[in-house]
N, C-alpha and C positions, 0 to 999 in steps of 0.2 A: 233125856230124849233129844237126838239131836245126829245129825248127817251133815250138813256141807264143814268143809273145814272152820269158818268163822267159829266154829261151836268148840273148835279145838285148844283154844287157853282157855276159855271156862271149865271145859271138861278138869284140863290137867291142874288146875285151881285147884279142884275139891279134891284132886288125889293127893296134892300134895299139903292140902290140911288134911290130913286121914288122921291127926291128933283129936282134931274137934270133929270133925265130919265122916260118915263109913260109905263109901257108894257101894250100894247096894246090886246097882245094874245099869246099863244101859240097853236102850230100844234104838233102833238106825235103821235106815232103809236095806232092804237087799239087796247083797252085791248084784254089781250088775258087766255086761259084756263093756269091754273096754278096748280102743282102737282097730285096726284094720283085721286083726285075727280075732278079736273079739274074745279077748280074755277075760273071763269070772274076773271082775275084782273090789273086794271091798272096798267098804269108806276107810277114807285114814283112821278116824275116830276107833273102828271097831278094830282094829290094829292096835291102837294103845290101849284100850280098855284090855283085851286079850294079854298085852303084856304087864297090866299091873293085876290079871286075876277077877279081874270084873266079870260076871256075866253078862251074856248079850243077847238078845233077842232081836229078829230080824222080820216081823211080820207084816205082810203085804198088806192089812188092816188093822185096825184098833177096834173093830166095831163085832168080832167074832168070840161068843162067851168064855173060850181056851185062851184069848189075850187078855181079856177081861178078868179072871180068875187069875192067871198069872199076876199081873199089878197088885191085883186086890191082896195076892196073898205074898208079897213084898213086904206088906205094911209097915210102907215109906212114910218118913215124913211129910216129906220134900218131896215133886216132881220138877226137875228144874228144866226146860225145855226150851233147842235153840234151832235154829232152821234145821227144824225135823222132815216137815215133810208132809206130814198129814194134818189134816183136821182133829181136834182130839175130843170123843164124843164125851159127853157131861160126865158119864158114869168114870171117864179116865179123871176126866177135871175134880171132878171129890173124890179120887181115892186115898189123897196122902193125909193126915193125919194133920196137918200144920197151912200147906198152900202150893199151889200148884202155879209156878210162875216160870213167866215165861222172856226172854232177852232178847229184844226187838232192832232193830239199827235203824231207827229214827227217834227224831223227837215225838211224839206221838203229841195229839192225834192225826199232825202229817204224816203222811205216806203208810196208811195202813197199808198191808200186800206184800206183794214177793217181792217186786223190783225196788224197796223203798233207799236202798243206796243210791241207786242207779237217778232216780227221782228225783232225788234232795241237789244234785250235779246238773242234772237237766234244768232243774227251772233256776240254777242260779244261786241257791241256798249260799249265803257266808257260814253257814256253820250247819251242824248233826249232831249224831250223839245215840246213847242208848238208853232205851226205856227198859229196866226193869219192873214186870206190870204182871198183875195177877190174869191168870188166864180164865176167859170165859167163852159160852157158846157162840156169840160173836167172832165174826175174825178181826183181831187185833183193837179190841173195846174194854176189855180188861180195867179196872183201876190200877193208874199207876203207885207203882212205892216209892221211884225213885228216878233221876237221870243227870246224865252226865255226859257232857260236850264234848263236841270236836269239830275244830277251825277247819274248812274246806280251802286249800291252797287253792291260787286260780290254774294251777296244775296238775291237782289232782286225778288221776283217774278212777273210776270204781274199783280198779285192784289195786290202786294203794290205801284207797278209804277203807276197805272190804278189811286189809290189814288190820289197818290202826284201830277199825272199831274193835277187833276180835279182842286187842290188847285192853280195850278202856270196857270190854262186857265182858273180861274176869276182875279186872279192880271193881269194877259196878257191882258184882255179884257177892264176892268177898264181902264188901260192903255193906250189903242188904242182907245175907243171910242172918246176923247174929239179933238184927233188929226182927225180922220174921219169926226167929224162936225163940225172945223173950215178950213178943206182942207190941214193939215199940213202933212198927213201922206203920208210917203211913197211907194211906190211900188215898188217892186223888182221882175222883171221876174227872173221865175225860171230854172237855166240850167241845161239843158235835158241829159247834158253828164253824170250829177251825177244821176238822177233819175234812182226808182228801185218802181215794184207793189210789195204789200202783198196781196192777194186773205183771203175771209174771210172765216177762217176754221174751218172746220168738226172735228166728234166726229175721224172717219179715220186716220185724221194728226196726233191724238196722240199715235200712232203702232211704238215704238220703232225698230228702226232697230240699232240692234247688231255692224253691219260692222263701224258704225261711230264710232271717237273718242270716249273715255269717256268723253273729255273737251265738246265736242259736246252735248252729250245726257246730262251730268249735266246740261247746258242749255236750252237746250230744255225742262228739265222737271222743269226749273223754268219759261220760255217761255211760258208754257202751261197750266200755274197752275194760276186761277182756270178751264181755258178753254180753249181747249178742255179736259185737260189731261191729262197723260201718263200709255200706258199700255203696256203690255207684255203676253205670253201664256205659261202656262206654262202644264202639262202632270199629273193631280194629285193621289199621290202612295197610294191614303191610302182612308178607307171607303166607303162607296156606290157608290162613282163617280170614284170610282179608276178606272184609267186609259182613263177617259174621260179630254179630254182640258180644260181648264179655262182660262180666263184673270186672270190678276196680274196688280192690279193700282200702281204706284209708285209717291211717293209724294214729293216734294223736302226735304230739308236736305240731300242729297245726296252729296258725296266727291269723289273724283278723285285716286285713288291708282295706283301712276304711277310706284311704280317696281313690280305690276302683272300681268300677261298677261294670256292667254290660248285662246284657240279658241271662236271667237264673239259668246255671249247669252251664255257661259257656265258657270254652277256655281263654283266658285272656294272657295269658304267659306258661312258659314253659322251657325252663332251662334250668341251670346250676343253682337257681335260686329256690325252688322249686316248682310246683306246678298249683299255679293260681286259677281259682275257678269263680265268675260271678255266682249272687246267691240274690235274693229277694231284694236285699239289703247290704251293701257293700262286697266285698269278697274274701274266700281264704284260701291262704298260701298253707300248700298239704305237701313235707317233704320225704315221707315214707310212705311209701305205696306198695300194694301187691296184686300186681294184673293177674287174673285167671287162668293159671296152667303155667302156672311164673315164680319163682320164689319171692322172699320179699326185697324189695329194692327202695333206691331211692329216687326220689324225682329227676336227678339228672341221669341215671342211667335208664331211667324211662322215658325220655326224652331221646337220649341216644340210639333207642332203638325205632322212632319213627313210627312206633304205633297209633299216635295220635296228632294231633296238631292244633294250633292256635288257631279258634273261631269254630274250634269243633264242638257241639254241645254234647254234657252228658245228663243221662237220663235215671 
């Protein structure tokens, strides 16, 4: 069970042990309208599964006794389940025969929820990883069976972590299956004192606010790349829209200028070097940008064109 791409070397893991393992089917969300014509289009996943013969099911619920009978009459081992999408109600949770588990992108029981890459970036984490962990009614409370690390570069963004974890939750899973179906593996309840949610977020979360760190917002704007983001507003001085608002995307490569300061959101440079902004807490130098109704640029050619200025604040 399984839809966003991360689920895509796990998937192809079990096909390419089809010595030891039979996949039986996969469950993914429904295609759905994609770009400006809004073209039907499936997950990748249900693209490979279709080409190695897998069947696939595509139901807008799990909770309707026709999806329910479907699983049931599987009679799967295994449900191995990776950012699927849904909730999976009890009656999916015990239908396999063996264990019903599920390949999480944290360490657990940090960042239960949706954004927990995105999480482990933001507050600073040196390291992640993936929890292989039995699934229950809870979200993401499971006992774990198993996990395995990964180092967060102080460069990383969530779509490079989003990567590597994909890579280390098919070795993870590889892993964990043959201990699952000879009873070796273990279970580790998970303690509640460490746990923490990530909520799954909006285009909203990515609204820079000024008042934090710079050490802060440089992470967040690697935290949030490619999603949801980072933006800012800024006041713009020049041609037809003068003096109407715009956003301001800001893209990582972004550094920390710890002996600048001035008042949060104010610009205090803007040139070839790029475009530095105070913040709560020292300031940071942003040299990819992309102003609203503008491709994407770099700080000195956003400078060149006079849209903004030094001492202007953004909001």
């Amino acid at each position: 069970m399984g839809t966003g791409d991360i689920a895509l070397p796990s998937f192809k893991a079990l096909l390419d042990n089809d010595q030891d393992y039979e996949v039986i089917g996969l469950f993914t969300q429904p295609d759905k309208p994609v770009g400006r014509k809004q073209v039907m289009t499936p997950p990748v996943i249900k693209v490979v599964a279709e080409e190695h013969g897998v069947p696939v099911w595509q139901p807008a619920k799990l909770r309707g006794s026709e999806e329910q009978d479907v699983i049931n009459g599987l009679l799967a081992d295994l449900i191995v389940v990776m950012a699927y999408g849904q909730i999976l109600p009890e009656c999916v949770i015990d239908a396999p025969g063996v264990a019903c588990i599920n390949l999480h992108a944290s360490l657990l029981p940090k960042y239960r929820g949706a954004s927990c890459i995105q999480g482990a970036i933001d507050a600073g984490d040196a390291e992640t990883g993936i929890s292989v962990m039995h699934v229950a009614p809870a979200l993401d409370e499971g006992d774990v069976i198993l996990q395995r690390k990964l180092e967060i570069s102080p460069t990383y963004t969530a779509g490079v972590v989003h990567d590597l974890l994909a890579d280390v939750a098919a070795a993870a899973l590889v892993e964990a299956l043959p201990m699952l179906i000879d009873g070796s593996a273990d279970r580790v309840v998970q303690d509640e004192g460490f746990s923490s949610y990530v909520p799954k977020l909006m285009r909203e979360h990515g609204q820079i606010d000024w008042n934090m760190s710079a050490g802060g917002i440089e992470r967040r704007i690697r935290a949030y790349d490619p999603w949801p983001g980072t933006s800012t507003s800024f006041v713009e001085a020049k041609g037809k829209a003068q003096g109407k608002v715009k956003r301001l995307k800001i893209f990582p490569q972004t550094s920390v200028e710890s002996e600048l300061s001035g008042k949060p959101g104010e610009v205090i440079e803007l040139n070839k070097s790029g475009l530095v902004i105070a913040c709560g807490e020292a300031a940071i130098r942003c040299t990819n940008i992309q102003p609203e109704g503008s491709a994407r640029m770099t700080a000195e050619q956003f400078a060149a064109g006079g849209r903004i200025a030094v001492g202007d604040l953004l909001s």
